[in-house]
C-alpha positions as CSV (number, residue, x, y, z in Angstrom):
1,X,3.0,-12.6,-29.4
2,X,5.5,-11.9,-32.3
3,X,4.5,-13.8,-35.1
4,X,6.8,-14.2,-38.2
5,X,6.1,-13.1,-41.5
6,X,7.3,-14.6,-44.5
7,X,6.5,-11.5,-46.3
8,X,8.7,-9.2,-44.1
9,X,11.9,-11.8,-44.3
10,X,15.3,-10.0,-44.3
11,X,18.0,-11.9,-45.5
12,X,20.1,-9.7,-44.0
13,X,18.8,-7.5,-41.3
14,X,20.3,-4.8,-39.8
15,X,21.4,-5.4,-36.1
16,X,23.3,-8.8,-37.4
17,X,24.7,-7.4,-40.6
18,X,26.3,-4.2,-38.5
19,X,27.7,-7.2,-35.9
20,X,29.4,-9.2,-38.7
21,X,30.9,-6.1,-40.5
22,X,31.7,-4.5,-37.0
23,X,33.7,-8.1,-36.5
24,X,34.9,-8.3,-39.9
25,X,36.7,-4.9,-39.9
26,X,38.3,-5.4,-36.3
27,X,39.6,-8.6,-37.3
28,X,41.4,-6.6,-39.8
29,X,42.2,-4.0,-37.5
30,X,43.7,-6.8,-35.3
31,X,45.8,-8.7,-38.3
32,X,47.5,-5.1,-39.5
33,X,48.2,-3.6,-36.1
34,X,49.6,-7.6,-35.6
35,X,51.9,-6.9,-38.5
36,X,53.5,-4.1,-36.2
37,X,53.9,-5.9,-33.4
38,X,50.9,-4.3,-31.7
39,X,48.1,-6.7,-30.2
40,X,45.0,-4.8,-29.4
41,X,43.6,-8.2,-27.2
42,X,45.9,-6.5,-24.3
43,X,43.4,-3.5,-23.8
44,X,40.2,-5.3,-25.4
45,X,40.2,-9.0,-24.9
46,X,38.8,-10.4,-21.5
47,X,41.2,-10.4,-18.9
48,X,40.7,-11.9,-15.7
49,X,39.9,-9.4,-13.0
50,X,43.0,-9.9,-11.1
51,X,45.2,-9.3,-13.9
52,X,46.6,-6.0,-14.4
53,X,45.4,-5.9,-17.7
54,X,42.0,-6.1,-16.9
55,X,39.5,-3.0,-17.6
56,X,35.8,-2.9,-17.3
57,X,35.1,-2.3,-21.1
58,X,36.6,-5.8,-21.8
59,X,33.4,-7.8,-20.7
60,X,31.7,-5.8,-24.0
61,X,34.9,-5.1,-26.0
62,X,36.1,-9.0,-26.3
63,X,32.5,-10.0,-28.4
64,X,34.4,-8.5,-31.5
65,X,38.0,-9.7,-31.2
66,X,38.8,-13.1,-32.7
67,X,41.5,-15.4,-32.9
68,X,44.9,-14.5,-33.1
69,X,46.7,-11.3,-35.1
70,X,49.5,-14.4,-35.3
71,X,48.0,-17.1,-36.6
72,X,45.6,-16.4,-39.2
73,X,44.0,-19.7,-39.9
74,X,43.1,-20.2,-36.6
75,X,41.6,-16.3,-36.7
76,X,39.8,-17.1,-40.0
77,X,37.6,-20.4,-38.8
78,X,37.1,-18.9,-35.5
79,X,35.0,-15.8,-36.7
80,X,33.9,-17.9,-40.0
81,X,31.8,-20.3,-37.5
82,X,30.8,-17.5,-35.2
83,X,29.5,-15.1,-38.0
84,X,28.4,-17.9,-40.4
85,X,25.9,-18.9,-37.3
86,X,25.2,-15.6,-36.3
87,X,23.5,-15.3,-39.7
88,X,22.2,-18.4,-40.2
89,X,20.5,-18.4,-37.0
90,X,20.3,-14.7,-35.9
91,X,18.6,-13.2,-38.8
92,X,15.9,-15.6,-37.9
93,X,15.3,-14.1,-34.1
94,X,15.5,-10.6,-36.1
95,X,13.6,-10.6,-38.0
96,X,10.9,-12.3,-35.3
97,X,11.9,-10.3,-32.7
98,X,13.1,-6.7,-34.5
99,X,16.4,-4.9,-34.5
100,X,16.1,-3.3,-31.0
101,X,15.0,-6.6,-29.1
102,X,18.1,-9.3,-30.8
103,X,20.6,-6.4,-30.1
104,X,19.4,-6.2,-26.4
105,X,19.3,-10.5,-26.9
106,X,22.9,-10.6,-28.2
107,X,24.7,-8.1,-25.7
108,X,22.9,-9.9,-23.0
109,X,24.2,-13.1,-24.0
110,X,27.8,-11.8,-24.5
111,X,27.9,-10.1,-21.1
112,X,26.1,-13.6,-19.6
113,X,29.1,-15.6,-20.9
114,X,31.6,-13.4,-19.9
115,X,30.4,-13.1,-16.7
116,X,29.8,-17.3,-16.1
117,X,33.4,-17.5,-17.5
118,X,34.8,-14.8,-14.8
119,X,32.5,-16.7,-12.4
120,X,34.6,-20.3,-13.7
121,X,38.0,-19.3,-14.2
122,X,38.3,-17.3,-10.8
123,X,37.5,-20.9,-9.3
124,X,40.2,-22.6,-10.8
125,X,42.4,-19.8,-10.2
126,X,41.5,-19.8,-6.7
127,X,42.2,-23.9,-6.3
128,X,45.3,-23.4,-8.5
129,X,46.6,-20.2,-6.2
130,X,45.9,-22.5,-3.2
131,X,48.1,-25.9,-4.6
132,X,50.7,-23.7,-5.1
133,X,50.9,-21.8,-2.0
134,X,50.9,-25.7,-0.7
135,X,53.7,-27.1,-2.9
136,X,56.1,-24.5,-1.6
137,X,55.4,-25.8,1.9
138,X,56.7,-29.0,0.9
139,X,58.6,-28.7,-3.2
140,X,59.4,-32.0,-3.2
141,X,59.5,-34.8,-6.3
142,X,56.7,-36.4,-5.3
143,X,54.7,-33.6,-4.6
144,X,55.4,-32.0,-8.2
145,X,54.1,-34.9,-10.3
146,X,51.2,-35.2,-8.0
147,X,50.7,-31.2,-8.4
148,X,51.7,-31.3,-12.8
149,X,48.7,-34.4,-12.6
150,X,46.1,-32.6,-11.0
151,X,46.5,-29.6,-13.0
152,X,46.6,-31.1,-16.3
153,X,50.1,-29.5,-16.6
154,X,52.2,-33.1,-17.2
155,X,52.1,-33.0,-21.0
156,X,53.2,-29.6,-21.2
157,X,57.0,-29.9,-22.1
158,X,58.3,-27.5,-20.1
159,X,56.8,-29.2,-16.6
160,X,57.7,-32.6,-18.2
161,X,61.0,-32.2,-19.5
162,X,61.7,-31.1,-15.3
163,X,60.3,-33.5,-13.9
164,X,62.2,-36.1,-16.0
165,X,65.5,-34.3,-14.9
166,X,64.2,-34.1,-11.6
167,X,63.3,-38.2,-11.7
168,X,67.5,-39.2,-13.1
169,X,68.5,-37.0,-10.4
170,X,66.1,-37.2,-7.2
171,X,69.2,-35.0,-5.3
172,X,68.8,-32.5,-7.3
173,X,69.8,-29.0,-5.4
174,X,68.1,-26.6,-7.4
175,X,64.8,-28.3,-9.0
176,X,62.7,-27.7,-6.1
177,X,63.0,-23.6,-6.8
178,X,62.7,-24.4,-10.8
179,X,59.9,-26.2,-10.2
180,X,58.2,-22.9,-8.2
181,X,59.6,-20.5,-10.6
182,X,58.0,-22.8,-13.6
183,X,54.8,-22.8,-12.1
184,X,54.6,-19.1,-10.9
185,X,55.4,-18.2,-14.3
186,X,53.1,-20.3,-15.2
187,X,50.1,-19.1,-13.3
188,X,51.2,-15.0,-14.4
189,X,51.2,-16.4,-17.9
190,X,47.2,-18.2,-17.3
191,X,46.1,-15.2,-15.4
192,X,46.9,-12.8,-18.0
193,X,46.1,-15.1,-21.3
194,X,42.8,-12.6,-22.6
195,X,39.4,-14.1,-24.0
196,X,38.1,-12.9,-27.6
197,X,35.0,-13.9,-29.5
198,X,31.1,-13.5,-29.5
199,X,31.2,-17.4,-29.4
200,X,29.0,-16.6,-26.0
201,X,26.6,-14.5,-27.4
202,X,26.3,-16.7,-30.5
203,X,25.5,-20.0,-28.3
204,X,22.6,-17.5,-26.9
205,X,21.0,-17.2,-30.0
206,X,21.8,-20.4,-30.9
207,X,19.9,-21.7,-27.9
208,X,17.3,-19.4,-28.6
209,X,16.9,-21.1,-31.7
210,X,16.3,-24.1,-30.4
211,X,14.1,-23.1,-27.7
212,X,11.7,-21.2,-29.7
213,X,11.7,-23.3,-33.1
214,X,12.6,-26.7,-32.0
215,X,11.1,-28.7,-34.3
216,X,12.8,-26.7,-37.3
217,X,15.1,-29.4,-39.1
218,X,18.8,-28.7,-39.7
219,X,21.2,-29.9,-41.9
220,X,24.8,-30.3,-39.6
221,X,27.6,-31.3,-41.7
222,X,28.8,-34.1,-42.4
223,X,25.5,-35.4,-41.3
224,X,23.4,-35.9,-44.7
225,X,20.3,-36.4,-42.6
226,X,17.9,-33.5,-40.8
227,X,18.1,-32.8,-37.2
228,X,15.6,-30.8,-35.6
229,X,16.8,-27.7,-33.8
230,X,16.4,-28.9,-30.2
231,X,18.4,-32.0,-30.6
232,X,21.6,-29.8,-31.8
233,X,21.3,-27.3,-29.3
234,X,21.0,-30.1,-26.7
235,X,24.1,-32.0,-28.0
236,X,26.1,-28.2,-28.2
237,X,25.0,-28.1,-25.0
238,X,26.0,-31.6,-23.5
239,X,29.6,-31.1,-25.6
240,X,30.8,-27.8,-24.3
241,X,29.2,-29.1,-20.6
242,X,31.9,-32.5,-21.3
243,X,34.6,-30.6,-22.4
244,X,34.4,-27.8,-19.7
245,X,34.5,-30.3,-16.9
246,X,37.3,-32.1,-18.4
247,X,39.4,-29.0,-18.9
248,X,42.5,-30.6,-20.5
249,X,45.5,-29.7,-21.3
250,X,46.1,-27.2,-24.3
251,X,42.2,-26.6,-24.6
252,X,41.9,-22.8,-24.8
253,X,38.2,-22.7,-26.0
254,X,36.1,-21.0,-23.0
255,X,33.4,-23.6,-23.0
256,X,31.5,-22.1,-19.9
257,X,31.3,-19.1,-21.5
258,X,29.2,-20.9,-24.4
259,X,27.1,-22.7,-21.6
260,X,26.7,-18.7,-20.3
261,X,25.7,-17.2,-22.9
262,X,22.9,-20.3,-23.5
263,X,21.6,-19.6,-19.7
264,X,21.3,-16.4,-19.8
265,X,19.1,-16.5,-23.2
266,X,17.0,-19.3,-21.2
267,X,16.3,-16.2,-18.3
268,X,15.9,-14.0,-20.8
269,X,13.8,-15.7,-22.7
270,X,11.7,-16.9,-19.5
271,X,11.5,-12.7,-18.6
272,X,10.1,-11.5,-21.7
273,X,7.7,-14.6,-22.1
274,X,8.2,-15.5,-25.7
275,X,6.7,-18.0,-26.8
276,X,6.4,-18.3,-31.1
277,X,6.9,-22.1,-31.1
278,X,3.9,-22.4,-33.5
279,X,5.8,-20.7,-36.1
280,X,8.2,-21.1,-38.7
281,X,8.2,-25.2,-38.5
């Protein structure tokens, strides 16, 4: 059994300083090359594996791509909450654990997520590929809004703006093919949209957090009260779980990939038998 040492406490240790400058620098590398019109989440983001952009490297290449080269607020909180909790709870497992076990940890995690999120969105693909092939059998008015509803696609202007075209003019000759070419377009667009961030492998360690040091109180803002560990990784958990079964409209946040990557530390943990729940109250 590890046991942790006060007197051996990194702040900062190794493996998780080298991830958050390794992050830092190609968030960088993504916001100059963006200036130029050149965005690297083609070749390194997580592309589904029928899209022609996918490659095998992705599924370890995406953990250190965030955001957007385009929008740099969005790029800014998304690896300022990933990083932040990297350290704030991955230094911990470190320094418990040592360098060579947490970076075995947080790859697992990250390859975990992305392969629960393959696992998810070739589903929906799937159903989606199948509704579609049914709607041409039979394009008709009716059968679009039912098909826009059940794909979370009628408050998307594009869809909505049709079908309220299609609605003042039901004899409408060519809205039946619009309505295909919208959706096909639609489907190329989803199917090549990449995934970026160690948000996965971050809910691992997060988890493992939890798991091993439960009863360790947190402050969660704006909450000015303590909340042991266990409580926050169980209502992360329950969240991401709500949100991914919802799966509305305009939510681009891969939430089974989070639920991935805190499986996979669960096996993990569960295969190497850890067990330092006595420490570090």
């Amino acid at each position: 059994m590890t046991e942790f040492r006060p007197g051996r406490f990194q702040v900062l240790p190794p493996v998780v300083k080298n991830i958050i400058i390794i992050n830092v620098l190609v968030v960088l590398v993504q916001y100059v090359l963006g200036k130029y019109g050149i965005d690297i989440s083609r070749y390194f983001a997580l592309h589904y594996w029928r899209s022609p952009l996918f490659r095998w490297w992705q599924l370890f290449t995406h953990l250190f791509l965030h955001g957007d080269p385009y929008d740099v607020q969005m790029t800014f909180f998304h690896i300022l909450f990933n990083m932040f909790a990297l350290w704030m709870f991955g230094r911990i497992l470190e320094n418990v654990w040592g360098p060579k076990r947490f970076l075995i940890f947080y790859i697992v995690c990250g390859l975990g997520a992305a392969f629960c999120h393959l696992m998810v969105i070739g589903y929906e693909y799937n159903v989606f590929e199948k509704a579609f092939w049914a709607y041409q059998q039979n394009p008709t008015l009716d059968q679009y809004i039912l098909f826009l509803k059940q794909h979370n696609l009628d408050q998307i202007s594009g869809f909505r703006e049709l079908q309220s075209f299609w609605e003042a003019d039901p004899h409408c000759a060519n809205c039946a093919a619009r309505s295909a070419s919208f959706i096909n377009q639609y489907y190329i667009e989803m199917i090549n949209t990449g995934t970026v961030g160690a948000s996965g492998a971050v809910f691992g360690v997060l988890f493992a957090f939890g798991y091993l040091f439960p009863n360790t109180e947190l402050m969660i803002i704006p909450i000015p009260i303590p909340v042991k560990a266990k409580w926050v990784v169980t209502v992360y958990a329950l969240i991401e779980l709500y949100s991914g079964l919802r799966n509305s409209a305009g939510d681009n946040i891969a939430h089974f990939a989070h639920l991935g990557g805190m499986l996979f530390a669960f096996i993990l943990l569960k295969i190497w038998g850890k067990n330092v729940r006595n420490h570090f109250y």
